[in-house]
C-alpha positions as CSV (number, residue, x, y, z in Angstrom):
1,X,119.9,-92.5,-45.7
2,X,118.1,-89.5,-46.4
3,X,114.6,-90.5,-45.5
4,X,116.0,-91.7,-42.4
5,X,118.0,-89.0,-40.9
6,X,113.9,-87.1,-41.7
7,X,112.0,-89.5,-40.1
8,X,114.9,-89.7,-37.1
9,X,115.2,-85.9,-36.4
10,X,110.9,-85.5,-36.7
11,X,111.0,-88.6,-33.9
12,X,113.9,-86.6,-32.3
13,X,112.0,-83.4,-32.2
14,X,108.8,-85.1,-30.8
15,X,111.1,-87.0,-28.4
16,X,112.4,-83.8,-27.2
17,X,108.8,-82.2,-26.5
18,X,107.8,-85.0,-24.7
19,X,111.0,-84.4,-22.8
20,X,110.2,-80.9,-21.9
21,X,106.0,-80.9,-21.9
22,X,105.6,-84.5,-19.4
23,X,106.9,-85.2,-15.8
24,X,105.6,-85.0,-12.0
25,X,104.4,-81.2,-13.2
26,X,102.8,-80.9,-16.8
27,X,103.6,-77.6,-18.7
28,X,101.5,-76.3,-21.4
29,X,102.8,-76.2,-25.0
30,X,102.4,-72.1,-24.9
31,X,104.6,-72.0,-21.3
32,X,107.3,-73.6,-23.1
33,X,107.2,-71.3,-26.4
34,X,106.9,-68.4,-24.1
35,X,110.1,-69.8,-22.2
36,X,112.0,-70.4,-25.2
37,X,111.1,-67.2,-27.0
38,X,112.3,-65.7,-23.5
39,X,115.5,-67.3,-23.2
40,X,116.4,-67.4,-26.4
41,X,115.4,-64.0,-28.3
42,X,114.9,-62.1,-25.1
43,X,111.3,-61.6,-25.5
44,X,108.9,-60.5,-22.0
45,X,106.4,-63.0,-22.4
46,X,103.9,-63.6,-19.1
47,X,105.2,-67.2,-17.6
48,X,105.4,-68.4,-14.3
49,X,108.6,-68.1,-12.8
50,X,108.0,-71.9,-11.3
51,X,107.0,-73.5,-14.7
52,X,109.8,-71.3,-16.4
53,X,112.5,-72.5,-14.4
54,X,111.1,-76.4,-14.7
55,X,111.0,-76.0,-18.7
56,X,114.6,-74.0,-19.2
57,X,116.7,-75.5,-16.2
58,X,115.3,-78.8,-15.4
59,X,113.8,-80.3,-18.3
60,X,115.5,-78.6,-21.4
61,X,119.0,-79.3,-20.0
62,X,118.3,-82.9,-18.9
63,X,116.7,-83.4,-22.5
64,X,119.8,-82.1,-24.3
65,X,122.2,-84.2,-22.2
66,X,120.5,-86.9,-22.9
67,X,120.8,-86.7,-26.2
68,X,124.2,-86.2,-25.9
69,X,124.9,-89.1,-24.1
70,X,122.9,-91.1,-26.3
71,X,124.6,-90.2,-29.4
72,X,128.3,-90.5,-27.6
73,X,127.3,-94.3,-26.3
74,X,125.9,-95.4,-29.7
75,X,128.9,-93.5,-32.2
76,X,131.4,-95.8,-29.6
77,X,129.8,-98.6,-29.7
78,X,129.8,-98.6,-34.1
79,X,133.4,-97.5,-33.4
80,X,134.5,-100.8,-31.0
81,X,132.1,-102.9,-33.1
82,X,134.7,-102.2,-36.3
83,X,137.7,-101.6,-34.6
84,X,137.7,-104.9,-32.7
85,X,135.5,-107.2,-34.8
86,X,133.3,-107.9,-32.2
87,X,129.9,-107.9,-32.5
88,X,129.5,-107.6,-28.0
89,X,132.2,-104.6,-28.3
90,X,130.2,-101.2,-26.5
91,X,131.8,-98.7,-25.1
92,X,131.8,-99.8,-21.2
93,X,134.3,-102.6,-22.7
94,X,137.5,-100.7,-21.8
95,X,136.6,-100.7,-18.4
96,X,136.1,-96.9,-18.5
97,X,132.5,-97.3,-16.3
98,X,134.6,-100.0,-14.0
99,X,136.7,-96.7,-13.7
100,X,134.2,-93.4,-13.7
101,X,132.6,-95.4,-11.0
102,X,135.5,-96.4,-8.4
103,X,136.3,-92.1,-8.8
104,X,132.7,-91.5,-8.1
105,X,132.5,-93.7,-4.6
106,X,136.1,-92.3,-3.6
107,X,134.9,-88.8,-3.9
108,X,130.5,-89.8,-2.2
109,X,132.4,-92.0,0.0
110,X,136.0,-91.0,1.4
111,X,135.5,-87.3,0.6
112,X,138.2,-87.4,-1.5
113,X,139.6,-83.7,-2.5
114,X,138.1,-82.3,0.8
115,X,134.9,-81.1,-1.1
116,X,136.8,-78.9,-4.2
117,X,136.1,-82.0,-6.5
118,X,132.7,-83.4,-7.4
119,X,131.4,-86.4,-8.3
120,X,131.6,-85.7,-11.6
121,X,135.5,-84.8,-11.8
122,X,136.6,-87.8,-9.8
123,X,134.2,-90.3,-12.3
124,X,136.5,-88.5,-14.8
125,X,139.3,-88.9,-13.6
126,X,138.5,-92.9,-12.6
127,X,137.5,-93.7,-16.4
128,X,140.6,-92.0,-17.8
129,X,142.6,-93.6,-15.5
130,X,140.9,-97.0,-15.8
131,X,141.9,-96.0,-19.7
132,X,145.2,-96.1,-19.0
133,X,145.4,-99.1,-17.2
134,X,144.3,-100.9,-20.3
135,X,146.1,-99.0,-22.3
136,X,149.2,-100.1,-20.3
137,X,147.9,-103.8,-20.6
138,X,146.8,-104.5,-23.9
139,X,150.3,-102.3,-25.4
140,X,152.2,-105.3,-27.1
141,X,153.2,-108.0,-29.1
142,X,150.0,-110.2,-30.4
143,X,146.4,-109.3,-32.2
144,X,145.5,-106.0,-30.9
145,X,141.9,-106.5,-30.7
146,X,142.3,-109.6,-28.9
147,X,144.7,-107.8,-26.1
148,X,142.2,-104.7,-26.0
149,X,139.0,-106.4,-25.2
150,X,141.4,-108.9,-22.6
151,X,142.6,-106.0,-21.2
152,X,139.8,-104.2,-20.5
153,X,137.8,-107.3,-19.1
154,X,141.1,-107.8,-16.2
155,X,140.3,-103.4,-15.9
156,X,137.0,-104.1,-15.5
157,X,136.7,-106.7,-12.7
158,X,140.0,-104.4,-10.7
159,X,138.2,-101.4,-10.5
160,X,134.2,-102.7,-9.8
161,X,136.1,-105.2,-7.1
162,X,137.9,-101.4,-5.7
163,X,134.2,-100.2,-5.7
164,X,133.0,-102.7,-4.3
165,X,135.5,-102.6,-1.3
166,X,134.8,-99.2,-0.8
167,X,131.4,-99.5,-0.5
168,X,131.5,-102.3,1.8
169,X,134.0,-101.2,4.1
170,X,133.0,-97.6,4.4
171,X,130.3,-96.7,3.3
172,X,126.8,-95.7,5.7
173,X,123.4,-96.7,4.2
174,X,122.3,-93.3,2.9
175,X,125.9,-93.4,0.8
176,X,125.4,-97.0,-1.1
177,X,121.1,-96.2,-2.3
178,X,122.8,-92.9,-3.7
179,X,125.7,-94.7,-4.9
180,X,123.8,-97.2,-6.3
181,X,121.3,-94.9,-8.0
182,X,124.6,-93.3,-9.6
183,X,125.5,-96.6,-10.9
184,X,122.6,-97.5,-12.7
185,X,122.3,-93.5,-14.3
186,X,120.7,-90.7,-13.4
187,X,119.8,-87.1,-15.4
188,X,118.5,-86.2,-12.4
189,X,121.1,-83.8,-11.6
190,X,122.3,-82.2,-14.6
191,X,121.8,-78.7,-15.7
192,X,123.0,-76.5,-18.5
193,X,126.7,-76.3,-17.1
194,X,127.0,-80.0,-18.3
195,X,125.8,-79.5,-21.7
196,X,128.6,-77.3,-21.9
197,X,130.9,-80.2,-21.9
198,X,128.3,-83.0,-23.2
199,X,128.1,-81.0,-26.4
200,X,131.8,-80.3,-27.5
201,X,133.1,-83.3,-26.7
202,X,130.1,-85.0,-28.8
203,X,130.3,-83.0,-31.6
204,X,134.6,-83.2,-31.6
205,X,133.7,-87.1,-31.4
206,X,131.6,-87.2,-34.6
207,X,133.2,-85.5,-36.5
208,X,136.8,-87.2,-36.1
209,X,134.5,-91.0,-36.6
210,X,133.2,-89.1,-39.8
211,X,136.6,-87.9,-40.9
212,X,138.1,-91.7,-40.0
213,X,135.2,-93.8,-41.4
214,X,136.7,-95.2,-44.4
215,X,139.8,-96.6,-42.0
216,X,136.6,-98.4,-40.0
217,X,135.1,-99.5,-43.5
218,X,138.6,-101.2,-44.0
219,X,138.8,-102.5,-40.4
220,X,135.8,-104.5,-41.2
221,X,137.7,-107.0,-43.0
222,X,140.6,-107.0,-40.6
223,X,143.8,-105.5,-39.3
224,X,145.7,-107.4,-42.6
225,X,143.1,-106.1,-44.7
226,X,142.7,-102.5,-43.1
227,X,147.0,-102.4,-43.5
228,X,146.7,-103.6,-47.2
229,X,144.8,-100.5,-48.1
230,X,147.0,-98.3,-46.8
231,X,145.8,-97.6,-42.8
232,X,148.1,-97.1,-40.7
233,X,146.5,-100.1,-38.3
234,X,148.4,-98.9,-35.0
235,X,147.7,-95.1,-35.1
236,X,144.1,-95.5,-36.3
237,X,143.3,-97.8,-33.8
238,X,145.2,-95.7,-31.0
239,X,143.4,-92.6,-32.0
240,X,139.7,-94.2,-32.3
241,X,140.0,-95.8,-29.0
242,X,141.2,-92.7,-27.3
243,X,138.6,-91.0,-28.5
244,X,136.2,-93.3,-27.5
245,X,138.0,-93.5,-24.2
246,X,136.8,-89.8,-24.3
247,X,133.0,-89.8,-24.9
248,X,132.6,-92.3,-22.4
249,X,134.5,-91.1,-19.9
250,X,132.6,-87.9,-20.6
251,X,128.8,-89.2,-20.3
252,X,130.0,-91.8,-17.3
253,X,130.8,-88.6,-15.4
254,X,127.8,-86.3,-16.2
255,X,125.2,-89.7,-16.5
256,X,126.5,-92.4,-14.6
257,X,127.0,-96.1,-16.2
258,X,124.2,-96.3,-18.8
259,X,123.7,-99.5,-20.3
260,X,122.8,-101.0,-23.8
261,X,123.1,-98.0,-25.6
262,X,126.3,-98.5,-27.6
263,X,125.4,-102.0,-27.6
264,X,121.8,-102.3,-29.5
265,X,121.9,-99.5,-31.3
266,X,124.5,-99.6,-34.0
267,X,122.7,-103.2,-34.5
268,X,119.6,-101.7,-35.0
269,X,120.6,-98.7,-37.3
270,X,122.4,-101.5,-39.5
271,X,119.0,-102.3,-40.5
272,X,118.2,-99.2,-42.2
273,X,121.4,-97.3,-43.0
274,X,123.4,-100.2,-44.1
275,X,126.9,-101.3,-43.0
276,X,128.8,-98.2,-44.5
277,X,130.5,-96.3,-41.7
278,X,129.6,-92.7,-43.1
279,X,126.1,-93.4,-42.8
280,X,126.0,-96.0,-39.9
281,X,127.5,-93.4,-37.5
282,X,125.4,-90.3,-38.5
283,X,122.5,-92.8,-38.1
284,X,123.2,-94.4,-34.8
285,X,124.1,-91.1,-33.2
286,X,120.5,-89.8,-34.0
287,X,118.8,-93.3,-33.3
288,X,121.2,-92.8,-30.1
289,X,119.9,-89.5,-29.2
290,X,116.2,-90.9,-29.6
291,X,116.2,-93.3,-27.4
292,X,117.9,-92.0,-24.6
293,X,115.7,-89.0,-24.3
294,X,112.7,-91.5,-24.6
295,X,114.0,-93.7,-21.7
296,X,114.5,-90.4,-19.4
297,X,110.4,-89.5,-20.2
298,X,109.7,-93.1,-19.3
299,X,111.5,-92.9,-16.2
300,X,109.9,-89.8,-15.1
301,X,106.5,-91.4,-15.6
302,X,106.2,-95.1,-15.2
303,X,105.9,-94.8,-11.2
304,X,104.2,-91.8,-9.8
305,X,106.1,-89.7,-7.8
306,X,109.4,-91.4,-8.3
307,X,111.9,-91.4,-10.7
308,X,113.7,-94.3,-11.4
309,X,117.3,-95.1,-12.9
310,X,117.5,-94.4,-16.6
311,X,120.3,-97.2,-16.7
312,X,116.8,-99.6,-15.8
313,X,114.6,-98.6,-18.4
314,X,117.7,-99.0,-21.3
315,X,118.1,-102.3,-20.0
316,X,114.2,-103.4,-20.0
317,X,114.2,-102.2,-23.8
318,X,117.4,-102.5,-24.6
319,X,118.3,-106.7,-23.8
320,X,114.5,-107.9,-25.2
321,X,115.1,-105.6,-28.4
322,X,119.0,-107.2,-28.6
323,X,117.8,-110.5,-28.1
324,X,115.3,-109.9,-31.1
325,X,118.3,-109.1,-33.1
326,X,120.1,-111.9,-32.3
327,X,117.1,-114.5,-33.2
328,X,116.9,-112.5,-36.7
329,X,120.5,-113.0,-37.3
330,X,120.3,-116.9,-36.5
331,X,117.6,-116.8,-39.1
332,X,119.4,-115.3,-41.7
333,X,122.1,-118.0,-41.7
């Protein structure tokens, strides 16, 4: 584990100056020292107010969220992957996108709140209540990772065929390319105010997986066997999804629906790290963090003058580099 969470925060740290150093503009290693020893230990250095501004509040912000988000998506998707047995489990399984995205397109669309709440707050409040919609449905009598994942699928298809509705009936042209920019994810608009909730909520996630990853060890073999060792099955699993419920909800708002994260990555890490839920989450929150602020350079650079979706270039890596996965695990059988 050790020689991985090195080599992952060195790639994490090069990840993050190609972040900050490439885009439309390129910045010179000394403009963005001078801007961090400026912003951060109030130093006078000579820096161009233009390139200043680019490194500190466009591409340092974007870089961390990203990271953020990353980490959030992959720590949920180990978390559903044990908690329901499911190898498919990721984080938009609880219909929590289905949700942050039918708040969105009420608030582009219909103006809902009159202008006092942004896109951001009503994608919020569309995953939490998509959250408890499920909640509502898979609460019962039967396997409770069976009536979870059920649940959210029937979440899922209400709330993308409410989007969809929306969209159709009301919206103009100019409102479905942004809309369907949001969909796919975009960094393009956030700024330091969003680290500010990317960041907390992240680092309250992690540490509550840490603090519960022996219950996931156990849930590995099963509810029977989780309950045999002393878990309390039904709070665990309440807690765990909530929280989950939480970091997506979080990075759906700020990101938009970003696939593939929470889906390939605890898969990969599992390869390095090993099964053991300390280590898998620690490692597929910094593999997590990687990649998404790798996908957000390539999206700034692979077509000139435009940026495209970051929720494309997770899906161009992320379903070949799945689908590799899945041919190594048939071979191992």
């Amino acid at each position: 584990m050790g020689p991985f969470l090195l080599a992952g925060s060195v790639a994490l740290t090069l990840a993050t100056c190609c972040a900050v150093l490439f885009g439309e503009i390129t910045v010179t290693p000394r403009e963005v020292l001078s801007t961090l020893a400026n912003r951060l230990f109030g130093f006078d250095l000579a820096v161009d107010p233009i390139r200043e501004g680019i490194v500190w509040h466009y591409r340092l912000s974007r870089a961390v969220v990203a990271m953020c988000a990353g980490a959030s998506l992959a720590i949920c998707g180990v978390v559903l992957q044990a908690l329901l047995r499911n190898p498919l489990a990721e984080p938009y399984l609880l219909g929590i996108s289905a949700g942050a995205s039918t708040g969105a397109v009420l608030v582009i669309v219909l103006g809902i709140g009159a202008g006092a709440v942004t896109v951001s707050a009503g994608a919020m409040a569309g995953a939490l209540l998509a959250f408890g919609f499920v909640a509502v449905l898979s609460f019962g009598s039967g396997r409770g990772a069976e009536r979870v994942i059920l649940a959210g699928i029937a979440g899922s298809q209400l709330f993308n065929a409410a989007t969809a509705f929306i969209v159709t009936s009301s919206a103009s042209a100019e409102q479905t390319r942004g809309i369907m920019f949001w969909l796919l994810g975009s960094l393009g608009g956030v700024r330091w105010p969003d680290v500010g909730l990317a960041l907390p909520v992240l680092l309250l996630g992690l540490a509550f997986c840490l603090y519960r990853a022996r219950a996931l060890d156990a849930f590995a073999f099963g509810e029977d066997a989780a309950a045999s060792l002393g878990v309390d099955v039904a709070r665990v699993r309440v807690e765990l999804l909530g929280l989950t419920a939480l970091l997506t909800a979080c990075v759906v708002s700020i990101v938009g629906a970003v696939g593939f994260v929470g889906l390939v990555i605890p898969h990969a890490t599992r390869f390095f790290v090993g099964p053991s839920h300390g280590r898998l989450i620690l490692g597929s929150a910094l593999a997590g963090a990687i990649f998404m602020v790798l996908a957000d350079v390539l999206s700034r650079l692979v077509l000139p003058g435009q940026v495209l979706p970051i929720g494309v270039i997770t899906a161009l890596f992320g379903a070949p580099a799945f689908a590799v996965l899945l041919w190594r695990a048939r071979g191992g059988q």
